[in-house]
TIGULUM-124355 format. One record per residue (C-alpha): x, y, z; residue in three letters. Coordinates in Angstrom, 2 decimals. Layout:
REM TIGULUM-124355
{pt {X Y Z} ALA}
...
END
This chain:
REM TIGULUM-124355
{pt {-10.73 -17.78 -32.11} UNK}
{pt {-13.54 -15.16 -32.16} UNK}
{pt {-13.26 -12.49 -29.24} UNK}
{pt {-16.74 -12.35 -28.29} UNK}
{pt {-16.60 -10.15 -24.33} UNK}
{pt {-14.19 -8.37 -23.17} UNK}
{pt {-13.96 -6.37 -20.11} UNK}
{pt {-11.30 -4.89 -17.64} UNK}
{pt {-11.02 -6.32 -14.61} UNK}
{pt {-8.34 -5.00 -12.61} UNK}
{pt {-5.05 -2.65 -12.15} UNK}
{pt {-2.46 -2.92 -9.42} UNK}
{pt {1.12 -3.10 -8.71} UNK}
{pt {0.93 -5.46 -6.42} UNK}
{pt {0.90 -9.11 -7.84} UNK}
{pt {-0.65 -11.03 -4.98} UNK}
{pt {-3.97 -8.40 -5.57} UNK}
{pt {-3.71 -10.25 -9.40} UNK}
{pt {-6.98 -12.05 -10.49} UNK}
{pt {-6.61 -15.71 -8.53} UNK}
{pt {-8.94 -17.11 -11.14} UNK}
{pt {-6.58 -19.79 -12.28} UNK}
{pt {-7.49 -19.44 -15.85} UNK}
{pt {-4.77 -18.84 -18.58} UNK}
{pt {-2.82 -15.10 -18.82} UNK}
{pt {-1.48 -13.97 -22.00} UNK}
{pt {0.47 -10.69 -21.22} UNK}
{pt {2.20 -8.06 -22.89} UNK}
{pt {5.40 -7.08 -22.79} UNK}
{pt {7.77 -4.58 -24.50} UNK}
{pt {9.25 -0.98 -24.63} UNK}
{pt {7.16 1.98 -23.46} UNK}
{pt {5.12 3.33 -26.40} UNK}
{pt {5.48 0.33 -29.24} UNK}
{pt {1.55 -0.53 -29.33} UNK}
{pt {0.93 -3.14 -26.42} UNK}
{pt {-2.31 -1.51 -24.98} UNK}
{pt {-3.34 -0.35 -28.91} UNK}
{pt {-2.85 -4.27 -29.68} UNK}
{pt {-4.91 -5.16 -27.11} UNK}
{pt {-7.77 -2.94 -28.15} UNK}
{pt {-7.58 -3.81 -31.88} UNK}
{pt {-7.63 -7.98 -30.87} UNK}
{pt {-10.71 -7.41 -29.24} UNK}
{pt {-12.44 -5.05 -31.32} UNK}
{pt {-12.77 -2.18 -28.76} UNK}
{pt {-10.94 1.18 -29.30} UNK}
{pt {-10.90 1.93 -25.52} UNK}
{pt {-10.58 -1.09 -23.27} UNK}
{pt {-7.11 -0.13 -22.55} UNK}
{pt {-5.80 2.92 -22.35} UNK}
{pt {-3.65 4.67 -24.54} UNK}
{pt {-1.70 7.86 -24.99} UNK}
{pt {1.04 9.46 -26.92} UNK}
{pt {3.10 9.91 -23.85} UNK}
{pt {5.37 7.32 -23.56} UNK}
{pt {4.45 5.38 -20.43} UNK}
{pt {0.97 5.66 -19.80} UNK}
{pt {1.03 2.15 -18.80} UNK}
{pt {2.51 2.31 -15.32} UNK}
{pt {0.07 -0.84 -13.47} UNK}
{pt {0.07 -4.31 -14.10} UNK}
{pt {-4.19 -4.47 -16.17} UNK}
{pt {-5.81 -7.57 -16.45} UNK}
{pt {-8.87 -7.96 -18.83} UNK}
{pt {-10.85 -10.82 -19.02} UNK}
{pt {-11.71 -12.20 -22.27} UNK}
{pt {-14.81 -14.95 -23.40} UNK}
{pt {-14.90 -15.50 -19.77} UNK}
{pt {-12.25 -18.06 -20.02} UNK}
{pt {-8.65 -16.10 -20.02} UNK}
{pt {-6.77 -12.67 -19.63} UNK}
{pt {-5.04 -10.61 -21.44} UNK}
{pt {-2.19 -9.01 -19.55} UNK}
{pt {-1.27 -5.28 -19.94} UNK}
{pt {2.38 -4.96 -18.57} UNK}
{pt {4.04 -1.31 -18.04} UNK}
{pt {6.57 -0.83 -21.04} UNK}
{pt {10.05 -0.01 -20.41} UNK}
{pt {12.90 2.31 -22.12} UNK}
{pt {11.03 5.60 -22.96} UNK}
{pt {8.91 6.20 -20.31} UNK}
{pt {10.01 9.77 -18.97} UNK}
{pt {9.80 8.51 -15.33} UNK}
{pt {11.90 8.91 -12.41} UNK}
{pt {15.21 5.82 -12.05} UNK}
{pt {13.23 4.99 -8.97} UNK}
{pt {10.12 4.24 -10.50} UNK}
{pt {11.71 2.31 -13.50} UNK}
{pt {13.39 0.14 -10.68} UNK}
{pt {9.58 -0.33 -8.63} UNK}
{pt {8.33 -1.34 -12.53} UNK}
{pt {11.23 -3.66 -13.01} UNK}
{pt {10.80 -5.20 -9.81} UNK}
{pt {6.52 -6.25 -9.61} UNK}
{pt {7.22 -7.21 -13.33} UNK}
{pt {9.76 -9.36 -12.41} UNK}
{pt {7.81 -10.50 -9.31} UNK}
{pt {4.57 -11.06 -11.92} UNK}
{pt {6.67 -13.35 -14.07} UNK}
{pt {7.89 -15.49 -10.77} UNK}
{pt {4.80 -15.46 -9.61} UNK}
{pt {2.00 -16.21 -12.10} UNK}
{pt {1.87 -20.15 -12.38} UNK}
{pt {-1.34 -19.12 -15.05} UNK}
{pt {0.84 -17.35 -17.55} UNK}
{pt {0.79 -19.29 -21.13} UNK}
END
């Protein structure tokens, strides 16, 4: 498939603000710093769509881009490294694990 548009459409921590759309979501999961967002940006042939850093857990918000017009691509918060606070670990853990409940779109 050729990735012709892409563009972001929303972040949040809060999965009932998520894109309602009903159209497919592919998302990303994994440890903090292993390439997720830099995946993203190298599928659709865009060095900054999302964001990136060297700092373990830049990715702290659930990011949606939209793709051909016809499906997301999911940027989940990484876990493991992230030099955050237990407390904020546990708030990721929990609207991730609300996201996966919760998204009757996800592929």
């Amino acid at each position: 498939m050729k990735i012709t548009s892409a563009e972001f459409i929303i972040s949040n921590q809060d999965v009932s603000k998520c894109p309602n759309s009903g159209i497919p979501e592919y998302a990303f999961i994994g440890r903090s710093n292993v390439g997720k967002s830099s995946l993203i940006n190298m599928l659709v042939n865009q060095k900054s769509l999302a964001k990136t850093s060297g700092r373990p857990g830049k990715t702290q918000l659930i990011n949606h881009f939209l793709i051909n017009k016809s499906w997301h691509l999911v940027d989940l918060p990484g876990y493991g490294y992230a030099r955050v606070s237990k407390s904020s670990k546990a708030k990721f853990q929990k609207f991730i694990t609300k996201y996966f409940e919760k998204r009757e779109q996800l592929i």
